[in-house]
C-alpha positions as a Markdown table, in Angstrom:
| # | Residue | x | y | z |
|---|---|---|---|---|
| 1 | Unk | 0.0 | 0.0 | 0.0 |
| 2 | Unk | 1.4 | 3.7 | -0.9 |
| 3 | Unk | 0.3 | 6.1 | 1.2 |
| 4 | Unk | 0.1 | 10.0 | -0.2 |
| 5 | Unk | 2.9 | 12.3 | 1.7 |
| 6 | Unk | 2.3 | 15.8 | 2.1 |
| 7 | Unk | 6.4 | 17.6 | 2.4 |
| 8 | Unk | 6.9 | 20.3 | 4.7 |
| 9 | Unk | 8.1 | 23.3 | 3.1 |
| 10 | Unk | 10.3 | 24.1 | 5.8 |
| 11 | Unk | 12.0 | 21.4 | 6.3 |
| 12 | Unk | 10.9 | 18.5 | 4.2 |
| 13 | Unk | 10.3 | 16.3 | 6.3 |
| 14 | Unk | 7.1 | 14.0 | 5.2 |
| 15 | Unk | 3.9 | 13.8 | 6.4 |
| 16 | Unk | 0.9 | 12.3 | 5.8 |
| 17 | Unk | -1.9 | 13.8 | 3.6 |
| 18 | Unk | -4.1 | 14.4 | 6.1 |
| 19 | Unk | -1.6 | 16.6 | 8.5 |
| 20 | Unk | -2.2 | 20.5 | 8.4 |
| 21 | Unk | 1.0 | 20.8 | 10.7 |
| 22 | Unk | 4.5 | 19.4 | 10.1 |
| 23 | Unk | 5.2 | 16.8 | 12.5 |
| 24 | Unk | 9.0 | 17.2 | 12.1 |
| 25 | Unk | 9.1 | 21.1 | 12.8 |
| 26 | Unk | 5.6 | 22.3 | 13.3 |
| 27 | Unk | 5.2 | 24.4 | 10.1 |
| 28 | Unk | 2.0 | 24.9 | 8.7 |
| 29 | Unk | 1.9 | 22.9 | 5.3 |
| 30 | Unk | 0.1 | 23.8 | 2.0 |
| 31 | Unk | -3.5 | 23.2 | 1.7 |
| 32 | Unk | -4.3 | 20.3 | 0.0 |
| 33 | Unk | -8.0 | 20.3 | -2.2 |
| 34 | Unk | -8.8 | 16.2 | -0.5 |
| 35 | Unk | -9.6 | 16.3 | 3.4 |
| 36 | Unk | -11.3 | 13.9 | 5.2 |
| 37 | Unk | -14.7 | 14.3 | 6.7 |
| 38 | Unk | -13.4 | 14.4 | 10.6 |
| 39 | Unk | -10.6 | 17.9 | 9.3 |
| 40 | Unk | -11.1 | 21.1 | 9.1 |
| 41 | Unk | -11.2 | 23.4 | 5.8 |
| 42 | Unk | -8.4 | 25.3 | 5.8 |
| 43 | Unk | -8.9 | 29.0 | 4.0 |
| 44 | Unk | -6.8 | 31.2 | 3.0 |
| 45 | Unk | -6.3 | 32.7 | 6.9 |
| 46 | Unk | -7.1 | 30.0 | 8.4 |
| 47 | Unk | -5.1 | 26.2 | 9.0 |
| 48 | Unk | -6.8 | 23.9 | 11.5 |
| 49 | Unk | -6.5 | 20.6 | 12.6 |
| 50 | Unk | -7.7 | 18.2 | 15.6 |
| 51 | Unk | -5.3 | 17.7 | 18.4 |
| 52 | Unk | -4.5 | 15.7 | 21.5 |
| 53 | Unk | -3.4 | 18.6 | 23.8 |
| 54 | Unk | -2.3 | 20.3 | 27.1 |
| 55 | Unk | -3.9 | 23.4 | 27.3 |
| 56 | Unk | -2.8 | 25.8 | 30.0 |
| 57 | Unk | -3.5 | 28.7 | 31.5 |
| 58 | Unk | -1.2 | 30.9 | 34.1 |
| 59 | Unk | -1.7 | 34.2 | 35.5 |
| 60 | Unk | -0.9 | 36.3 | 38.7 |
| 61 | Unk | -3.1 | 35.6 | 42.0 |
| 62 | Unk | -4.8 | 38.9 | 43.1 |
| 63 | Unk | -3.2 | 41.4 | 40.0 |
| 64 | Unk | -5.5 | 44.0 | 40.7 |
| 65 | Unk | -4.4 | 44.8 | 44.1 |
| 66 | Unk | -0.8 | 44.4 | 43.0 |
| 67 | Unk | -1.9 | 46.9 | 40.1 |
| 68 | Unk | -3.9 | 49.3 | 41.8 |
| 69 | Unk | -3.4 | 52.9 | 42.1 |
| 70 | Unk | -0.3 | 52.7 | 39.5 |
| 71 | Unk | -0.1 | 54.8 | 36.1 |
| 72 | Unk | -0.4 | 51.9 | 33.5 |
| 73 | Unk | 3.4 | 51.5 | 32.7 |
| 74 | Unk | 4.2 | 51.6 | 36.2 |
| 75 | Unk | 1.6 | 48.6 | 36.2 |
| 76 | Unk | 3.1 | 46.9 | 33.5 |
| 77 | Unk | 6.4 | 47.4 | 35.2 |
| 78 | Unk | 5.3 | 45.4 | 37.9 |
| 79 | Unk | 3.7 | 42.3 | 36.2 |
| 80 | Unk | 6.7 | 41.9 | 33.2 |
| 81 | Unk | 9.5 | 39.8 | 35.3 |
| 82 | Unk | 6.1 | 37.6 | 35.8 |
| 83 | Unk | 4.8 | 37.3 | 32.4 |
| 84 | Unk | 8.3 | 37.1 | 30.9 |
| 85 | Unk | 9.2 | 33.8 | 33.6 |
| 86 | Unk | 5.5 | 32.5 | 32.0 |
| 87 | Unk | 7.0 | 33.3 | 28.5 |
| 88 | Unk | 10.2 | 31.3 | 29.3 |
| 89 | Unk | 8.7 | 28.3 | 31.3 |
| 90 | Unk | 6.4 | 27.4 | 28.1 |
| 91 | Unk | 9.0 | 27.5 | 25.3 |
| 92 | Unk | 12.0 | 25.7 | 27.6 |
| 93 | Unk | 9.1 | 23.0 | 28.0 |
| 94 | Unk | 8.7 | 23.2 | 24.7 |
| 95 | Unk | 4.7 | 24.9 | 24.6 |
| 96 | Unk | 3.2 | 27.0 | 22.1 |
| 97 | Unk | 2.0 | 30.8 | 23.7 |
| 98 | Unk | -1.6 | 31.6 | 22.1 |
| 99 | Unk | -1.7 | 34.9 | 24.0 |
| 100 | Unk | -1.0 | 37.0 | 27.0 |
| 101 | Unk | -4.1 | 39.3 | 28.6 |
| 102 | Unk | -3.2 | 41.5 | 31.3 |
| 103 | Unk | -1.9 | 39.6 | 33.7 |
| 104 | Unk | -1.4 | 35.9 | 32.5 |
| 105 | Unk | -1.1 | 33.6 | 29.4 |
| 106 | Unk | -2.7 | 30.8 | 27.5 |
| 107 | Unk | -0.2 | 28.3 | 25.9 |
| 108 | Unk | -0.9 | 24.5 | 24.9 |
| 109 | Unk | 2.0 | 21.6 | 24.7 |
| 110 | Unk | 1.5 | 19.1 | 22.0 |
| 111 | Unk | 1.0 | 21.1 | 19.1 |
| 112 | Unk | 1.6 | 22.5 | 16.3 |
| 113 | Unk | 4.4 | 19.9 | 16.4 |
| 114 | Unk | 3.6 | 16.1 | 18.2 |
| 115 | Unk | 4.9 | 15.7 | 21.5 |
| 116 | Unk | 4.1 | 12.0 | 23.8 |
| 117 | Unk | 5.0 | 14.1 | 27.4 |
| 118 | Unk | 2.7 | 16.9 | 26.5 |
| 119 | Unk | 1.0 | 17.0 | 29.9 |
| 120 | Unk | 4.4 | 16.2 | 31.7 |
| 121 | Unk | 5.9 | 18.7 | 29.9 |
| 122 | Unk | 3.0 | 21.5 | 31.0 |
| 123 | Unk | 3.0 | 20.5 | 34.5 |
| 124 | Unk | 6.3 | 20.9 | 34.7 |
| 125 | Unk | 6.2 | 24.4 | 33.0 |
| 126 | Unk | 3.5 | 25.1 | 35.5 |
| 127 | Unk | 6.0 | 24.3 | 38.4 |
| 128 | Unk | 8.5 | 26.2 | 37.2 |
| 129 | Unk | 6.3 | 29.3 | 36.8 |
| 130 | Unk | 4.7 | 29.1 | 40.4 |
| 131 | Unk | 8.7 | 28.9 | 41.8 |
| 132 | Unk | 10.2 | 31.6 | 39.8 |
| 133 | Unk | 7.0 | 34.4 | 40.5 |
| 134 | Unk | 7.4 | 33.2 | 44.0 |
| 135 | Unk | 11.1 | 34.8 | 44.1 |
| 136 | Unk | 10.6 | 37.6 | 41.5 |
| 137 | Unk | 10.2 | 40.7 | 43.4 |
| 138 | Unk | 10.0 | 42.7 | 46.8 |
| 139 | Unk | 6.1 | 42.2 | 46.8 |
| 140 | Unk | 4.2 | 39.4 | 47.5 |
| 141 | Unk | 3.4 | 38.0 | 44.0 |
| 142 | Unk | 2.3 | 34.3 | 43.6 |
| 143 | Unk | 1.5 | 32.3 | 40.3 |
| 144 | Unk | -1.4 | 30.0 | 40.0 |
| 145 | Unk | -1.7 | 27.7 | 36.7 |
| 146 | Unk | -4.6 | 25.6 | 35.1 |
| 147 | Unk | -3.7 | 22.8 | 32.8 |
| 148 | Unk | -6.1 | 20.4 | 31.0 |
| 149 | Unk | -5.7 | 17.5 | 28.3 |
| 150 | Unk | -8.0 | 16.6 | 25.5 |
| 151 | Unk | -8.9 | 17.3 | 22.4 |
| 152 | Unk | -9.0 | 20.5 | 20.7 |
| 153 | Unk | -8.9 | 22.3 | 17.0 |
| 154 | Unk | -5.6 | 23.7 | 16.8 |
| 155 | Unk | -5.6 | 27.1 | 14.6 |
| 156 | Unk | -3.1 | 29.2 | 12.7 |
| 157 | Unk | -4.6 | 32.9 | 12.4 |
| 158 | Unk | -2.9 | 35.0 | 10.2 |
| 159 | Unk | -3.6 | 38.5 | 11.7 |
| 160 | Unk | -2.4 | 41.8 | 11.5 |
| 161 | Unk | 0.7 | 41.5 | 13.1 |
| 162 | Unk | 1.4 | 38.0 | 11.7 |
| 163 | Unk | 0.4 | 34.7 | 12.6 |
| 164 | Unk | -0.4 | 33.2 | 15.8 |
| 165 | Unk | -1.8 | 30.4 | 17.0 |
| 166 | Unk | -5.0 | 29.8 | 18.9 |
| 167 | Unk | -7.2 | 26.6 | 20.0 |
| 168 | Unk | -10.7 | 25.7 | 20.6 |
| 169 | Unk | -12.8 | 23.0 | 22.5 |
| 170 | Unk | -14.2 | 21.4 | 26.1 |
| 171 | Unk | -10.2 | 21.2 | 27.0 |
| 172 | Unk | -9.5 | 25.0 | 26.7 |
| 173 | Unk | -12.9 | 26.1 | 29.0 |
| 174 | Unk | -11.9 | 23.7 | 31.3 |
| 175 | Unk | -8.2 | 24.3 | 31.7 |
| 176 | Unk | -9.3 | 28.5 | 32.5 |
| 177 | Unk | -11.8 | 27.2 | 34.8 |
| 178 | Unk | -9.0 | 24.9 | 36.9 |
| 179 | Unk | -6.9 | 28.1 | 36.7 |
| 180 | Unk | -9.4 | 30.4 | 37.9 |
């Protein structure tokens, strides 16, 4: 049996017809005009694909009182060293960031490229994130994190100021919810 390859532009790596995502480097690959019923129609913004995930969410316990009464860079002063330890617990731990709001981030392990220790891998970012905002300033600033696995539709959005990635389903609402 031959089965159809689909080469990543990137890196050329193969992969089968089916994938949206390189599994080598995580690239979104060209759309193809065959999908199968259970895919997603890609457009020409929009690449999706189903995925067995770890979404998590992280943010700062009590920001507003940490916040309050400060001009809005003084603010942002204050929460950076936390946001940026969030940043760099995610990508040593090899996540994806989806987005930052205010005071915390949504990032998902085990996509756009493959990973088996997806949920390891975001519990330990987790960790790391609770210890390092623990020890990040004068104040009293603590981390909490919410992390969920299932399955979700992965996106690439290409936006304004490029593409990002975003992802939708039960796993997502449920990971915020453990957070909050």
């Amino acid at each position: 049996i031959i089965m159809a390859s689909r080469e990543c532009p990137q890196c050329a790596h193969p992969n089968p017809a089916e994938s949206n995502f390189c599994g080598s480097c995580g690239a979104p690959l060209a759309s193809s005009s065959s999908y199968p019923s259970h895919r997603i129609r890609s457009s020409e913004v929009e690449v999706a694909e189903r995925k067995l995930v770890s979404i998590f969410f992280a943010d700062i316990v009590d920001s507003t009182a940490i916040v309050e009464g400060l001009d809005p860079e003084d603010a942002l002063d204050q929460l950076r060293p936390a946001i940026q330890a969030m940043r760099s617990a995610v990508k040593r731990y090899g996540g994806t960031l989806c987005r930052e709001q205010g005071d915390g981030i949504m990032a998902f392990f085990g996509a756009p490229r493959a990973d088996d220790h997806h949920a390891v891998n975001a519990c330990l970012a987790a960790l790391e994130i609770v210890r390092a905002v623990d020890h990040l300033t004068h104040r009293q600033m603590k981390a909490r994190a919410g992390i969920h696995s299932g399955e979700v539709v992965v996106r690439l959005i290409e936006g304004e100021l490029g593409p990002s990635y975003d992802a939708s389903g039960a796993a997502v609402y449920l990971a915020n919810r453990l957070e909050s």
